[in-house]
N, CA, C and O atoms as CSV, one atom per row, in Angstrom:
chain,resi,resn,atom,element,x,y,z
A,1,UNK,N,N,103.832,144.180,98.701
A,1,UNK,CA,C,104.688,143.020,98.892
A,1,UNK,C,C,103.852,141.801,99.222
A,1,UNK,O,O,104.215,140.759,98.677
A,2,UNK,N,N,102.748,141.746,100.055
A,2,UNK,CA,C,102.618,140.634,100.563
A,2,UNK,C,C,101.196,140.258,99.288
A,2,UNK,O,O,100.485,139.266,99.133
A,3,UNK,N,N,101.245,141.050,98.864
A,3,UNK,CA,C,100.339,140.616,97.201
A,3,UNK,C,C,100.789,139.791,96.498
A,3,UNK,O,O,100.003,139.090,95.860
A,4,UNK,N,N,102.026,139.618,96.390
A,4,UNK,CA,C,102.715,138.712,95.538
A,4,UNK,C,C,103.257,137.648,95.766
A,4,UNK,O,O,103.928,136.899,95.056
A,5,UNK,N,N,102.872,137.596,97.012
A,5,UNK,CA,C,103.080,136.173,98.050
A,5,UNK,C,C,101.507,135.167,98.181
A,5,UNK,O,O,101.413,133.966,98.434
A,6,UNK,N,N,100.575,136.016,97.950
A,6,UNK,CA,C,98.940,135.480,97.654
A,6,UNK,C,C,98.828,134.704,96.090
A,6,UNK,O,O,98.956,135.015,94.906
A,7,UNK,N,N,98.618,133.917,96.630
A,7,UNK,CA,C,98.103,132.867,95.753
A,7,UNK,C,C,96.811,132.891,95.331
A,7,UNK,O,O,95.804,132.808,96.034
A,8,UNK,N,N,96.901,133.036,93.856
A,8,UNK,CA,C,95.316,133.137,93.027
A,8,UNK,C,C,95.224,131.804,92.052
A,8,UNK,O,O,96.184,131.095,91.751
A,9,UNK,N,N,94.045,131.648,91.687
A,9,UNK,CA,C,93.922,130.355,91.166
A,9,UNK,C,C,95.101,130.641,89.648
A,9,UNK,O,O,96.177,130.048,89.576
A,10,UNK,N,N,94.761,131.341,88.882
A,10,UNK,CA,C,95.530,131.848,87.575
A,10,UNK,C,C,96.874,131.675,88.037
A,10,UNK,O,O,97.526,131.029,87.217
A,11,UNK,N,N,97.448,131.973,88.924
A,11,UNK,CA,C,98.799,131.684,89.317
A,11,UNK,C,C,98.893,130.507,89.261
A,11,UNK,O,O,99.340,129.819,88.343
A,12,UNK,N,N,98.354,130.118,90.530
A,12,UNK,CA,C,98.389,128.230,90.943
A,12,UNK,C,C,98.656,127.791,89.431
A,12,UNK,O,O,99.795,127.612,89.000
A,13,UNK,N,N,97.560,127.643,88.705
A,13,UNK,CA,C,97.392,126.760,87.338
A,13,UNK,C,C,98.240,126.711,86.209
A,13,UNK,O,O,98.380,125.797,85.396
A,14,UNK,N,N,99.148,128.547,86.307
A,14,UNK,CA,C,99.922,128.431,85.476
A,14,UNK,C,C,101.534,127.841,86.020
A,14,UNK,O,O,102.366,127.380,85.239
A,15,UNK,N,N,101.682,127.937,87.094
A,15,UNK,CA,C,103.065,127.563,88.077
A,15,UNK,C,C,102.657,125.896,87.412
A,15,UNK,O,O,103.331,125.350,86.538
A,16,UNK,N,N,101.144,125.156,88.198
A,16,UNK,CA,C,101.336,123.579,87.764
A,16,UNK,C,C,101.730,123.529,86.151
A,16,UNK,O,O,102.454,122.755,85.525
A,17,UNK,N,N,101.176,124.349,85.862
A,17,UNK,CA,C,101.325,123.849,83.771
A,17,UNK,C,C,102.831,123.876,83.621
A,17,UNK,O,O,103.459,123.024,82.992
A,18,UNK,N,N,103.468,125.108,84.360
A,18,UNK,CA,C,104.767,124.971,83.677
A,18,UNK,C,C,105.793,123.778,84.162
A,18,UNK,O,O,106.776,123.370,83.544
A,19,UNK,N,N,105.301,123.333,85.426
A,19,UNK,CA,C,105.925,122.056,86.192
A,19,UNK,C,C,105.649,121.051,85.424
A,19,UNK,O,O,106.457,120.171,85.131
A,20,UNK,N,N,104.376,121.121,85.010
A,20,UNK,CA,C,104.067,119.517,84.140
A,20,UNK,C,C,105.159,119.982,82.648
A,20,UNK,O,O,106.158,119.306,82.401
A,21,UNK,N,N,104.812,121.057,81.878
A,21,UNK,CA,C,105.876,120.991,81.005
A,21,UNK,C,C,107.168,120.764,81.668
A,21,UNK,O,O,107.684,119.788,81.124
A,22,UNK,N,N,107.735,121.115,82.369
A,22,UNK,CA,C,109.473,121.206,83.056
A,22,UNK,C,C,109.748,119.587,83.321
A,22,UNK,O,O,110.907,119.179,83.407
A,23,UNK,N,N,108.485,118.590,83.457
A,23,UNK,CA,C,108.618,117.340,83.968
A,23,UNK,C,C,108.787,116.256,82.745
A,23,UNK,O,O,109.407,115.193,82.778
A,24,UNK,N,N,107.989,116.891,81.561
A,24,UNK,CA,C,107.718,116.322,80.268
A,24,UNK,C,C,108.933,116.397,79.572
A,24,UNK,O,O,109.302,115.544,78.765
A,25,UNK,N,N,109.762,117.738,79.973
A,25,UNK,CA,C,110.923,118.214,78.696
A,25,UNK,C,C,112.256,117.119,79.329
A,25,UNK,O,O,113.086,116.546,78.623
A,26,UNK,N,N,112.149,117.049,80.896
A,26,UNK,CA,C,113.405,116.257,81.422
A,26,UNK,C,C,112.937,115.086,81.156
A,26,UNK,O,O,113.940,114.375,81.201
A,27,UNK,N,N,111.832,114.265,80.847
A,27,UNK,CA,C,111.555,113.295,80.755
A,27,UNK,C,C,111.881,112.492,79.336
A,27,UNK,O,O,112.501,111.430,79.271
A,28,UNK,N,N,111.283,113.293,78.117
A,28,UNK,CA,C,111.738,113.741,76.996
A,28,UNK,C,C,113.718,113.656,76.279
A,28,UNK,O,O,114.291,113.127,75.327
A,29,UNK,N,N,114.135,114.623,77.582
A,29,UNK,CA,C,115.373,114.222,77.135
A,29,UNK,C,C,116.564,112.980,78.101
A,29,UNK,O,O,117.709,112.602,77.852
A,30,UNK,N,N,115.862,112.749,78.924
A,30,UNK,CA,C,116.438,111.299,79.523
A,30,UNK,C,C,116.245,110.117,79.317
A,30,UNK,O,O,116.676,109.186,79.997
A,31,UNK,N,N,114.961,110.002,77.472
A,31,UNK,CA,C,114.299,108.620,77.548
A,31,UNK,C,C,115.081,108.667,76.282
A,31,UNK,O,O,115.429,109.707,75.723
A,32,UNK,N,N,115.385,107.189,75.785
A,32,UNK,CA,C,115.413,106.659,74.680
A,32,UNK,C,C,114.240,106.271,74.129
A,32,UNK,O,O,113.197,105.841,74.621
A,33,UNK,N,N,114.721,106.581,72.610
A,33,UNK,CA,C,113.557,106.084,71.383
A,33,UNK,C,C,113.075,104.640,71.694
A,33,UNK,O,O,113.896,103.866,72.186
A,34,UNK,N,N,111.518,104.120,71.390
A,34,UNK,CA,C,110.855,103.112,71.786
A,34,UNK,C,C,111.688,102.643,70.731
A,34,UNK,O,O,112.394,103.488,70.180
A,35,UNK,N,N,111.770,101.000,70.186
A,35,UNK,CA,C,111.979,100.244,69.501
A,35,UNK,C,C,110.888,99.643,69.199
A,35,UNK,O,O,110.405,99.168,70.228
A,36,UNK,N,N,109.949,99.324,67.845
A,36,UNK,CA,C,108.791,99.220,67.843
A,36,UNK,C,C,108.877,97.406,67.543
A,36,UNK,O,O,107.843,96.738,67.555
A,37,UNK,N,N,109.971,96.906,67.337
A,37,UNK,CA,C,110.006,95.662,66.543
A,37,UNK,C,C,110.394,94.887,68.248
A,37,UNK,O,O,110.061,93.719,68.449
A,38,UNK,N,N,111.009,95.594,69.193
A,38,UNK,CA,C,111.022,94.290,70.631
A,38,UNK,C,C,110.254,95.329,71.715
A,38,UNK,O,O,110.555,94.961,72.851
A,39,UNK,N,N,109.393,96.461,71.745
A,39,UNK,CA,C,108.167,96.474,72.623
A,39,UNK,C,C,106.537,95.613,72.391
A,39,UNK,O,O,105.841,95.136,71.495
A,40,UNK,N,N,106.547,95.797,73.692
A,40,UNK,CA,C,105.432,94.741,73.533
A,40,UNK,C,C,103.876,95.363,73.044
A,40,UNK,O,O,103.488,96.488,72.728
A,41,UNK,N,N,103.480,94.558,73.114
A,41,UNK,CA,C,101.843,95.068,71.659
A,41,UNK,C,C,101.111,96.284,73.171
A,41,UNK,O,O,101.199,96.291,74.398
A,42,UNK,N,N,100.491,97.069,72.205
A,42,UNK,CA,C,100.052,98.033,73.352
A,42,UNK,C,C,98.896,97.659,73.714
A,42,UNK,O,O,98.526,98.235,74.737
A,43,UNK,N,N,97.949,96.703,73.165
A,43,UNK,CA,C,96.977,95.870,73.390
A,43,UNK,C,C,97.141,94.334,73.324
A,43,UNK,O,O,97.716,94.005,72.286
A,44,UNK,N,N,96.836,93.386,74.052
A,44,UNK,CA,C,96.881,91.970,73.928
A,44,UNK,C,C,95.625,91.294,73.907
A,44,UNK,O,O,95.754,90.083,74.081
A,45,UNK,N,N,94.624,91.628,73.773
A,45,UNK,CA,C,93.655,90.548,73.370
A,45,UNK,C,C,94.040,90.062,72.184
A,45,UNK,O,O,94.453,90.545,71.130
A,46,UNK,N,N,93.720,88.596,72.757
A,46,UNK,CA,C,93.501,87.919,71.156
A,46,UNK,C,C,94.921,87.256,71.008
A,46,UNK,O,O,94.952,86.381,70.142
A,47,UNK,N,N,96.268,87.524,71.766
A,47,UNK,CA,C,97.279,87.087,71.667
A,47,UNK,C,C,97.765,85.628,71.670
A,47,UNK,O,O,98.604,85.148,70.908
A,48,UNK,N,N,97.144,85.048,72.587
A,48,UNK,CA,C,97.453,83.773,72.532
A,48,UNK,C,C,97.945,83.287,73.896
A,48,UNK,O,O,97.891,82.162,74.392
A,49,UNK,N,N,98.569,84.734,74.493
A,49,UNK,CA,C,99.508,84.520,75.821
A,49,UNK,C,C,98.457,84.351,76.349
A,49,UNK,O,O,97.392,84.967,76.298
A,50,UNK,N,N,98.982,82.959,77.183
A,50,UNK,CA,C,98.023,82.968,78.410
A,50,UNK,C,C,98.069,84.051,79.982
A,50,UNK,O,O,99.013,83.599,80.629
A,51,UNK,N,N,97.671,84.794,80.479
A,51,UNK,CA,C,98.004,85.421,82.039
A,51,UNK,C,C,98.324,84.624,83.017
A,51,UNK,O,O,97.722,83.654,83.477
A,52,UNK,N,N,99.609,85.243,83.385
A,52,UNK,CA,C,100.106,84.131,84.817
A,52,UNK,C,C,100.397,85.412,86.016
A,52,UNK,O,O,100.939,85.241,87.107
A,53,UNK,N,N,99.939,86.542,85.535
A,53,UNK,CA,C,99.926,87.058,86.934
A,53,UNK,C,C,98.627,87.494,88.026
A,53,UNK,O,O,98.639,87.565,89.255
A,54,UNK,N,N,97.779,87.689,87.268
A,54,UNK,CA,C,96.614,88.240,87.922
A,54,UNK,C,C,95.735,86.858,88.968
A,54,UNK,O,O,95.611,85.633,88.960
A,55,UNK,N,N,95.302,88.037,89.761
A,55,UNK,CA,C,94.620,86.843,90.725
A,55,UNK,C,C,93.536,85.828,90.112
A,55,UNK,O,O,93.401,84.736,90.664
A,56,UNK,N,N,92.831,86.125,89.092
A,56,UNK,CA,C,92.001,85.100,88.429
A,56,UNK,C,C,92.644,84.161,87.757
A,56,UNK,O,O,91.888,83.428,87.118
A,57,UNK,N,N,93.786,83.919,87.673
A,57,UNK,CA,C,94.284,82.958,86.629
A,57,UNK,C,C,95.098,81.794,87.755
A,57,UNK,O,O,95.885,80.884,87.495
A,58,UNK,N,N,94.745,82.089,88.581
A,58,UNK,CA,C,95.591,80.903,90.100
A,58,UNK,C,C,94.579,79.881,90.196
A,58,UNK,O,O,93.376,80.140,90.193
A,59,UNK,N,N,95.074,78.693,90.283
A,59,UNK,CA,C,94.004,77.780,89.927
A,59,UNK,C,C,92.914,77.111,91.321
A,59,UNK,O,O,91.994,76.334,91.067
C-alpha cells in the first residue's frame, strides 16, 4: 500500500504530461478560431507604429 503512495520520477513526469495535455484540450475547446485578417502581426518591426508604452519611448 504505501508503495503506491511513493512518488517516482516516471510517475511525477507522466501525472505533469497528462495535466499539461488536460490543460491544452480545455483550452483548445474554450478558445475561438484566431481571425487572421483583425489579429495583430505576430512580429512588428518595420511597421511604422510608433511605441507608446515601454519605458524608452517617454520623453
Amino acid at each position: 500500500m504505501l508503495a503506491l503512495l511513493q512518488a517516482s520520477r516516471p510517475r511525477v513526469g507522466g501525472l505533469s504530461l497528462i495535466l499539461v495535455l488536460l490543460l491544452l484540450l480545455v483550452d483548445h475547446g474554450q478558445s475561438r478560431p484566431i481571425n487572421p485578417y483583425q489579429a495583430p502581426a505576430p512580429v512588428a518591426l518595420g511597421s511604422g507604429v510608433a511605441p507608446t508604452a515601454a519605458h524608452c519611448t517617454a520623453p
